[in-house]
ChimeraX commands (.cxc) that place a marker at each C-alpha (Angstrom):
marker #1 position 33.39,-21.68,-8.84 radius 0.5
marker #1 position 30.75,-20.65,-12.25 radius 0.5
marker #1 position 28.13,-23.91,-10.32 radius 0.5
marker #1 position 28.44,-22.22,-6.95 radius 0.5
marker #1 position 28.15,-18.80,-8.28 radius 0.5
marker #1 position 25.27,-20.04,-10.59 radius 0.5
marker #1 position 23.53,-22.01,-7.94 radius 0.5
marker #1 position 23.51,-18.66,-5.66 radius 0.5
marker #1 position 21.92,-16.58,-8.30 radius 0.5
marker #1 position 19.40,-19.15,-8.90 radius 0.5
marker #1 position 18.43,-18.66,-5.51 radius 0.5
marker #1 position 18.80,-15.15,-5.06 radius 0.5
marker #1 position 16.48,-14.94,-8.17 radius 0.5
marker #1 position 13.89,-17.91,-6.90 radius 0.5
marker #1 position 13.42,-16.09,-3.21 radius 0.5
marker #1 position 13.14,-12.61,-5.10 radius 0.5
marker #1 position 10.24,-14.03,-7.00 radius 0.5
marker #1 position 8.61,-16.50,-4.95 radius 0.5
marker #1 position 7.03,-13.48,-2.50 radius 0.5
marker #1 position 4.92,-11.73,-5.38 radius 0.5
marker #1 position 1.73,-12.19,-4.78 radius 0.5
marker #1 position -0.08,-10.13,-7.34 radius 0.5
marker #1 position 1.74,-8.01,-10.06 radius 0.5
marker #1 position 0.33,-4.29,-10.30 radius 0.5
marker #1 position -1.45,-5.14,-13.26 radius 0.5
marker #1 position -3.24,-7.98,-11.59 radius 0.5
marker #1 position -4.46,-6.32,-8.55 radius 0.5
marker #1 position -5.57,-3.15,-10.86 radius 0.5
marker #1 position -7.61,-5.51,-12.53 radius 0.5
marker #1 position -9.28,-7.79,-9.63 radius 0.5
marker #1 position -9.97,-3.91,-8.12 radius 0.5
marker #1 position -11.22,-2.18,-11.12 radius 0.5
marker #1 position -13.36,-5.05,-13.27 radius 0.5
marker #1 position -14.17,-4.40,-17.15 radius 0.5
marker #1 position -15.91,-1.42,-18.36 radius 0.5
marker #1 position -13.93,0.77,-15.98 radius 0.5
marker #1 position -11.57,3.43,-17.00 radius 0.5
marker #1 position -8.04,3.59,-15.49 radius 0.5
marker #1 position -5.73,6.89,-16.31 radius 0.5
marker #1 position -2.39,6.69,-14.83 radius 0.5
marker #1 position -1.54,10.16,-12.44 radius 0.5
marker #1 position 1.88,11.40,-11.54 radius 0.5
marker #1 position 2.14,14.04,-9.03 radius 0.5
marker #1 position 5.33,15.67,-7.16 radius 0.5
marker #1 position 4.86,16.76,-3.87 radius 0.5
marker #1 position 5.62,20.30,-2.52 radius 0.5
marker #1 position 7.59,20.31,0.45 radius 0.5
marker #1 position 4.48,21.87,1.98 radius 0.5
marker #1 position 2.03,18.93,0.45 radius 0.5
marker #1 position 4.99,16.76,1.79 radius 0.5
marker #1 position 4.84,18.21,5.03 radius 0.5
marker #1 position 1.37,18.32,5.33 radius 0.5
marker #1 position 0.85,14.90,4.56 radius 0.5
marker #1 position 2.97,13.47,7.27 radius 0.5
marker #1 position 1.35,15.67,9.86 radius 0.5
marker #1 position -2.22,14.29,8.58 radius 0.5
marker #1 position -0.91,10.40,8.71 radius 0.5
marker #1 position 1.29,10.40,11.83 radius 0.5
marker #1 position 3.98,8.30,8.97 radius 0.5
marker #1 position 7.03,9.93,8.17 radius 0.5
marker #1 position 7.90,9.83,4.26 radius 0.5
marker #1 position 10.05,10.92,1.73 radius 0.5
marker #1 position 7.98,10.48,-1.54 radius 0.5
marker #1 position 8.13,13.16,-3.63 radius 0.5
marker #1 position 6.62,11.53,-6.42 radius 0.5
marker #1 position 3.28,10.03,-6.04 radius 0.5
marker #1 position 1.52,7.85,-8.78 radius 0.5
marker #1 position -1.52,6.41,-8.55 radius 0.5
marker #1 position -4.13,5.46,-10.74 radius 0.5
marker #1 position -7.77,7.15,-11.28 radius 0.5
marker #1 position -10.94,4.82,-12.26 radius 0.5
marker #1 position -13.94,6.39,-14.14 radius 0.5
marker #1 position -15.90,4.59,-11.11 radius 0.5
marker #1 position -14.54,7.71,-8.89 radius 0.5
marker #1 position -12.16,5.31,-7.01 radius 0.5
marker #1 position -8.14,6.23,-6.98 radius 0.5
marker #1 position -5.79,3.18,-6.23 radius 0.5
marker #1 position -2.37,3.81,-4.62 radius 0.5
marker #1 position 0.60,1.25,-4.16 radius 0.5
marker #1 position 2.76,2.05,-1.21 radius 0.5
marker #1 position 5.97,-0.33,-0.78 radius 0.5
marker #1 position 7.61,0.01,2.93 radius 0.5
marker #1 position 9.36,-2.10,4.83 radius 0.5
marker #1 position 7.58,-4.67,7.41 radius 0.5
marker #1 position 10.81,-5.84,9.99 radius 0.5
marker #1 position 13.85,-5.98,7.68 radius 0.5
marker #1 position 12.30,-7.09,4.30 radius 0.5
marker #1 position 9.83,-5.00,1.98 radius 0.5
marker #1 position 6.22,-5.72,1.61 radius 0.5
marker #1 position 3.91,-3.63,-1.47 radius 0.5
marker #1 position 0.27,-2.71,-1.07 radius 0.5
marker #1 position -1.93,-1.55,-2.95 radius 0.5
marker #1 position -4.84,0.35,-1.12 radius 0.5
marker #1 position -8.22,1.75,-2.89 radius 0.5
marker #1 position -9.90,5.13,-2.02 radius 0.5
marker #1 position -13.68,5.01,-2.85 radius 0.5
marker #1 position -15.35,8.31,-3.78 radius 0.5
marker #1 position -16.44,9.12,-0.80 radius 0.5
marker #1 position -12.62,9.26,0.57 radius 0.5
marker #1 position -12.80,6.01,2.69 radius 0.5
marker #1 position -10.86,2.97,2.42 radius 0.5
marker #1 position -12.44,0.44,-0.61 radius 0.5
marker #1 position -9.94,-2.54,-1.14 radius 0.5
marker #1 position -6.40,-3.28,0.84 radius 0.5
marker #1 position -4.05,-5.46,-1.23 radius 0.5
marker #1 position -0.99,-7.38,-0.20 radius 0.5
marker #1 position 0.76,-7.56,-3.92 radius 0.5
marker #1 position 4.40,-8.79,-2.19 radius 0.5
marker #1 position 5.37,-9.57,1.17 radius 0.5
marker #1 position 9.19,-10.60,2.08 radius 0.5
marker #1 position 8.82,-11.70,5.63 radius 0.5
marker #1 position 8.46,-15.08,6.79 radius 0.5
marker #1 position 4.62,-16.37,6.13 radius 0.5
marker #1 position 3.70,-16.32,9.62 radius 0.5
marker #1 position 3.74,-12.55,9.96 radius 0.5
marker #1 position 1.24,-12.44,6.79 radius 0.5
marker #1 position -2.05,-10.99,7.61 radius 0.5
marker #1 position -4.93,-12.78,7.09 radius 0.5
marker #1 position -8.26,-11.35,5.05 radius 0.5
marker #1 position -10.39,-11.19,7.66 radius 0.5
marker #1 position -7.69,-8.93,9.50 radius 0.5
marker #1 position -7.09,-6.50,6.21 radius 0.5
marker #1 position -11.02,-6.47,5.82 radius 0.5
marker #1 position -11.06,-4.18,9.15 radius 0.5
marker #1 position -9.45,-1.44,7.18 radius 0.5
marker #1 position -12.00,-1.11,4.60 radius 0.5
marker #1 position -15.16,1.55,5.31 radius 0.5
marker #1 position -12.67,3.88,7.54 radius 0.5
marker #1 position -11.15,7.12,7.33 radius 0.5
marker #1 position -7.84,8.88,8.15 radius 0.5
marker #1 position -8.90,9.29,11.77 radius 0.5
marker #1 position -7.72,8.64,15.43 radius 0.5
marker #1 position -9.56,5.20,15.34 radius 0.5
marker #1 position -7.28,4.16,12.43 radius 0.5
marker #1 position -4.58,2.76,14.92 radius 0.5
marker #1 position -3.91,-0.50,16.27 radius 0.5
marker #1 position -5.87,-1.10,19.70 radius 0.5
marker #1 position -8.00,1.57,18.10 radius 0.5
marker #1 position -10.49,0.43,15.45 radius 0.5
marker #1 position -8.13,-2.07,14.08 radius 0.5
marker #1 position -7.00,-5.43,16.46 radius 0.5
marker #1 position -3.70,-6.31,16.68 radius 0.5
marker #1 position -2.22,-9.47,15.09 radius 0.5
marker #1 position -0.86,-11.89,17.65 radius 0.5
marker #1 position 2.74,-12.41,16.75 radius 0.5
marker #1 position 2.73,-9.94,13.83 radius 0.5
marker #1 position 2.63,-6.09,15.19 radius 0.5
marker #1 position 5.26,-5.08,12.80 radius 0.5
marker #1 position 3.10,-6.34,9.85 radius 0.5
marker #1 position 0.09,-4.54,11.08 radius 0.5
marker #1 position 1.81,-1.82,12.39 radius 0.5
marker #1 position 3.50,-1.24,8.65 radius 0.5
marker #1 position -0.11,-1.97,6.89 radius 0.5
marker #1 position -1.76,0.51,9.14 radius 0.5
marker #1 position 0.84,3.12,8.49 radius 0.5
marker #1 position 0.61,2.83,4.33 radius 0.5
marker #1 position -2.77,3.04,5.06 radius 0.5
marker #1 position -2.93,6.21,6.83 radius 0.5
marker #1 position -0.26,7.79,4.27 radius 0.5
marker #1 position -2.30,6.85,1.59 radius 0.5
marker #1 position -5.12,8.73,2.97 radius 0.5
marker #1 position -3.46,11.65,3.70 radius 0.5
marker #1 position -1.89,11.84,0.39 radius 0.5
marker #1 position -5.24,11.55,-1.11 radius 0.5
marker #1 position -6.70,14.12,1.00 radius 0.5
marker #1 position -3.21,16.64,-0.01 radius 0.5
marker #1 position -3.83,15.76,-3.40 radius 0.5
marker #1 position -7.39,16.56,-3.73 radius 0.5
marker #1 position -8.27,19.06,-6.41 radius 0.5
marker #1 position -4.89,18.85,-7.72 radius 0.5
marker #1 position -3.96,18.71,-11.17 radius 0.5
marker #1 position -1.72,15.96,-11.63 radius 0.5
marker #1 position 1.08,16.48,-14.47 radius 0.5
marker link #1:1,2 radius 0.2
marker link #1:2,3 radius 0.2
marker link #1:3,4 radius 0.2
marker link #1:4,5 radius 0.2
marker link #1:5,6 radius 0.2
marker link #1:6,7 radius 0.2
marker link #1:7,8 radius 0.2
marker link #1:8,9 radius 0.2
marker link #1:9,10 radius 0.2
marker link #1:10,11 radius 0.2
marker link #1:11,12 radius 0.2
marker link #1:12,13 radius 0.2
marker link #1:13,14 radius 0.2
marker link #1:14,15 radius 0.2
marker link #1:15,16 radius 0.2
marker link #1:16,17 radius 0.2
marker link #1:17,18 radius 0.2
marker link #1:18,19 radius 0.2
marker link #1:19,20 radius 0.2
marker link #1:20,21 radius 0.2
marker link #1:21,22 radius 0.2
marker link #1:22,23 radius 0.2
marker link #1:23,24 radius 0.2
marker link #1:24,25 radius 0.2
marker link #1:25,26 radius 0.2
marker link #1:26,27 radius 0.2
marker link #1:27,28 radius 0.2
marker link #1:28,29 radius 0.2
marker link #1:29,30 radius 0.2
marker link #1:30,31 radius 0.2
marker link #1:31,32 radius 0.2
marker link #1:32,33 radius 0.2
marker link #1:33,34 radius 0.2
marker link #1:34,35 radius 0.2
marker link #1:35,36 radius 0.2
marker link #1:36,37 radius 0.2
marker link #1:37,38 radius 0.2
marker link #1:38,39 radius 0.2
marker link #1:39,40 radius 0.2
marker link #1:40,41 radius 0.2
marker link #1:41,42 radius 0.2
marker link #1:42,43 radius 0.2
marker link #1:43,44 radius 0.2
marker link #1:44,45 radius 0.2
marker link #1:45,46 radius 0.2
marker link #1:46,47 radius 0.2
marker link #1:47,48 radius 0.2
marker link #1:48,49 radius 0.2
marker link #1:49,50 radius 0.2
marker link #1:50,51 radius 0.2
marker link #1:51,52 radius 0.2
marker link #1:52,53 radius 0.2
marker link #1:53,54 radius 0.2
marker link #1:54,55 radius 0.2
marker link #1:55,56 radius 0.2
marker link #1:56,57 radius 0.2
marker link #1:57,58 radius 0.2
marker link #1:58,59 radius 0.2
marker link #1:59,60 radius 0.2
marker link #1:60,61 radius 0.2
marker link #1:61,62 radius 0.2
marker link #1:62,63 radius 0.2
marker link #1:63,64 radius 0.2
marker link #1:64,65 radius 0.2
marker link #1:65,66 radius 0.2
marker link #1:66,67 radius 0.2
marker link #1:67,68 radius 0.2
marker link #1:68,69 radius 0.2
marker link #1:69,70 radius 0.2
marker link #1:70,71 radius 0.2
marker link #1:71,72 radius 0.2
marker link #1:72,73 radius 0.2
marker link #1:73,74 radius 0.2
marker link #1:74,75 radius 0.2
marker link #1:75,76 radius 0.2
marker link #1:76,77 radius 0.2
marker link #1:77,78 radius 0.2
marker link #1:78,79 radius 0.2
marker link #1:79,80 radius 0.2
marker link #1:80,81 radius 0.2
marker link #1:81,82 radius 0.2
marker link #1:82,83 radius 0.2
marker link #1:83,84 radius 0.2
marker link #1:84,85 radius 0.2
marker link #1:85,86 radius 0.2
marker link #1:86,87 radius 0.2
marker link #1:87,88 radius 0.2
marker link #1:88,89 radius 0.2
marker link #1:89,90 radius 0.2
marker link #1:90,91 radius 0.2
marker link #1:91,92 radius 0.2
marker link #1:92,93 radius 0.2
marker link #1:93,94 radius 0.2
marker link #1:94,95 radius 0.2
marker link #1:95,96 radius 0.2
marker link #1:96,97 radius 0.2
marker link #1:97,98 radius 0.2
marker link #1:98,99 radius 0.2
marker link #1:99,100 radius 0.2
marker link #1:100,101 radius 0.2
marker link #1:101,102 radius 0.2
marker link #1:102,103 radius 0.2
marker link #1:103,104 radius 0.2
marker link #1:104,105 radius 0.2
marker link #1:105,106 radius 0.2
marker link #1:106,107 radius 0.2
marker link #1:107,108 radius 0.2
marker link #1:108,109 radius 0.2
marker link #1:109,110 radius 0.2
marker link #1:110,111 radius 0.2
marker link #1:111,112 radius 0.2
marker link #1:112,113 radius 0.2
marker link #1:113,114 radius 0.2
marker link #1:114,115 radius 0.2
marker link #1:115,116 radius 0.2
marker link #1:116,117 radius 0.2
marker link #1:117,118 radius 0.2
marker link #1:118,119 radius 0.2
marker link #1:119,120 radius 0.2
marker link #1:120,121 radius 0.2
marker link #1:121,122 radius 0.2
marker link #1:122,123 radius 0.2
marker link #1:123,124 radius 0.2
marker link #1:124,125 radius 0.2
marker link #1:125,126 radius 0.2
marker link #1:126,127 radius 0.2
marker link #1:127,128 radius 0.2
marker link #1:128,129 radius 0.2
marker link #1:129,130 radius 0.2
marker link #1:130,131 radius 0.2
marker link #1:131,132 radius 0.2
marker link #1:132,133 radius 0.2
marker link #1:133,134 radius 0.2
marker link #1:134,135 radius 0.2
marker link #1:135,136 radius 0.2
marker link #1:136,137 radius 0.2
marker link #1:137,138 radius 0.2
marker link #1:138,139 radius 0.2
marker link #1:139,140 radius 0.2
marker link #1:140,141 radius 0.2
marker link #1:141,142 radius 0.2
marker link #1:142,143 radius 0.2
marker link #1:143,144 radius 0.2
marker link #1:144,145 radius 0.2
marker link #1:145,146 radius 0.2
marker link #1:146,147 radius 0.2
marker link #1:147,148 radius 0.2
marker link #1:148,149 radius 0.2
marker link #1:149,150 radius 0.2
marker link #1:150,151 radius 0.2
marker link #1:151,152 radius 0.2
marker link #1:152,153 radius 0.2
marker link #1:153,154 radius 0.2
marker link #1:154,155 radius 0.2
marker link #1:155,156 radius 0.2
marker link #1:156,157 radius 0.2
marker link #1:157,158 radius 0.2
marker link #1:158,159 radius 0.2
marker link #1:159,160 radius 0.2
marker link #1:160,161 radius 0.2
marker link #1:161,162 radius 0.2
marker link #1:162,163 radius 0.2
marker link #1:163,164 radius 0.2
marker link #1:164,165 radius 0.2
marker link #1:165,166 radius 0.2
marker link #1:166,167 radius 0.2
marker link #1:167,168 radius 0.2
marker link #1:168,169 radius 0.2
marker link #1:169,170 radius 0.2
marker link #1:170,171 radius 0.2
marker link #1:171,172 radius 0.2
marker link #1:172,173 radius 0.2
view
C-alpha cells in the first residue's frame, strides 16, 4: 500500500513539475537584462479600480491584489495565471513605456502540448494596445485546434492592460 501510495505521489509531483517552463525569476531576467532596475509593487484594487478594469478588458476577475514588477527601463511586467480548458497556464506579459504590449511569456502551461502556442503566434500580441482589434479574428489569428489557449492568452492580455491603465499614477503600497 506505502509503493502504490509512493509511486502516485511521485507522479503527482513529476506532472506538477514537468509543465514549468520558466520560473518568475527566469523570465524577469530574459525580459529585463543586466543593468536594469526591478522594484517589486503590490497594489489592492478598489472595488471601483476592480470594476473599472473589467469594463476596460471585456475579462471578468476577482484580483484584488495586483503585483507586478517596475524596471528602471520604464517597462512594468505582470504575471497573470488563468485557466486554459481545465488546467492552469501562467504568463507573464510586459508593458513598454509607451503602454503597449513589449514581451508575452508562457512561464507554465498544463494542457496537453498540442494546444501550446507557438512564438510566431504570441509575437502578434506585441506592439498593440487594449483596443477592439485586440480580439481573436480581430488583429490576432486564431490557432487551429487551440481557441481556448488563445482565447485565455488574449484575455490575460487585455486584463493586464487594463490593470495597467487603472493603475496608472497610483501609488502602490
Amino acid at each position: 500500500m506505502k509503493r502504490i501510495l509512493l509511486a502516485v505521489l511521485l507522479l503527482v509531483a513529476a506532472r506538477a513539475g514537468a509543465r514549468v517552463l520558466l520560473t518568475q525569476e527566469q523570465a524577469l531576467a530574459t525580459a529585463f537584462p543586466n543593468g536594469v532596475k526591478l522594484t517589486r509593487q503590490k497594489f489592492f484594487l478598489t472595488p471601483q479600480q476592480l470594476d473599472q478594469a473589467r469594463r476596460e478588458s471585456g475579462v471578468e476577475f476577482n484580483d484584488q491584489l495586483i503585483v507586478r514588477y517596475a524596471g528602471s527601463d520604464g517597462r512594468i511586467a505582470y504575471f497573470d495565471t488563468h485557466r486554459v480548458r481545465t488546467l492552469p497556464e501562467t504568463v507573464m506579459v510586459v508593458i513598454a513605456a509607451d503602454g503597449k504590449v513589449d514581451r508575452v511569456e508562457i512561464l507554465s502551461f498544463d494542457e496537453p502540448t498540442d494546444y501550446f502556442p507557438k512564438r510566431r503566434w504570441l509575437d502578434q500580441l506585441l506592439g498593440r494596445r487594449l483596443d477592439r482589434d485586440l480580439a481573436l479574428n480581430g488583429a490576432i489569428r486564431p490557432m487551429s485546434g487551440a481557441s481556448l489557449t488563445g482565447r485565455a492568452i488574449v484575455n490575460a492580455t487585455r486584463k493586464v492592460l487594463a490593470l495597467h491603465h487603472v493603475l496608472a499614477g497610483v501609488t502602490p503600497r
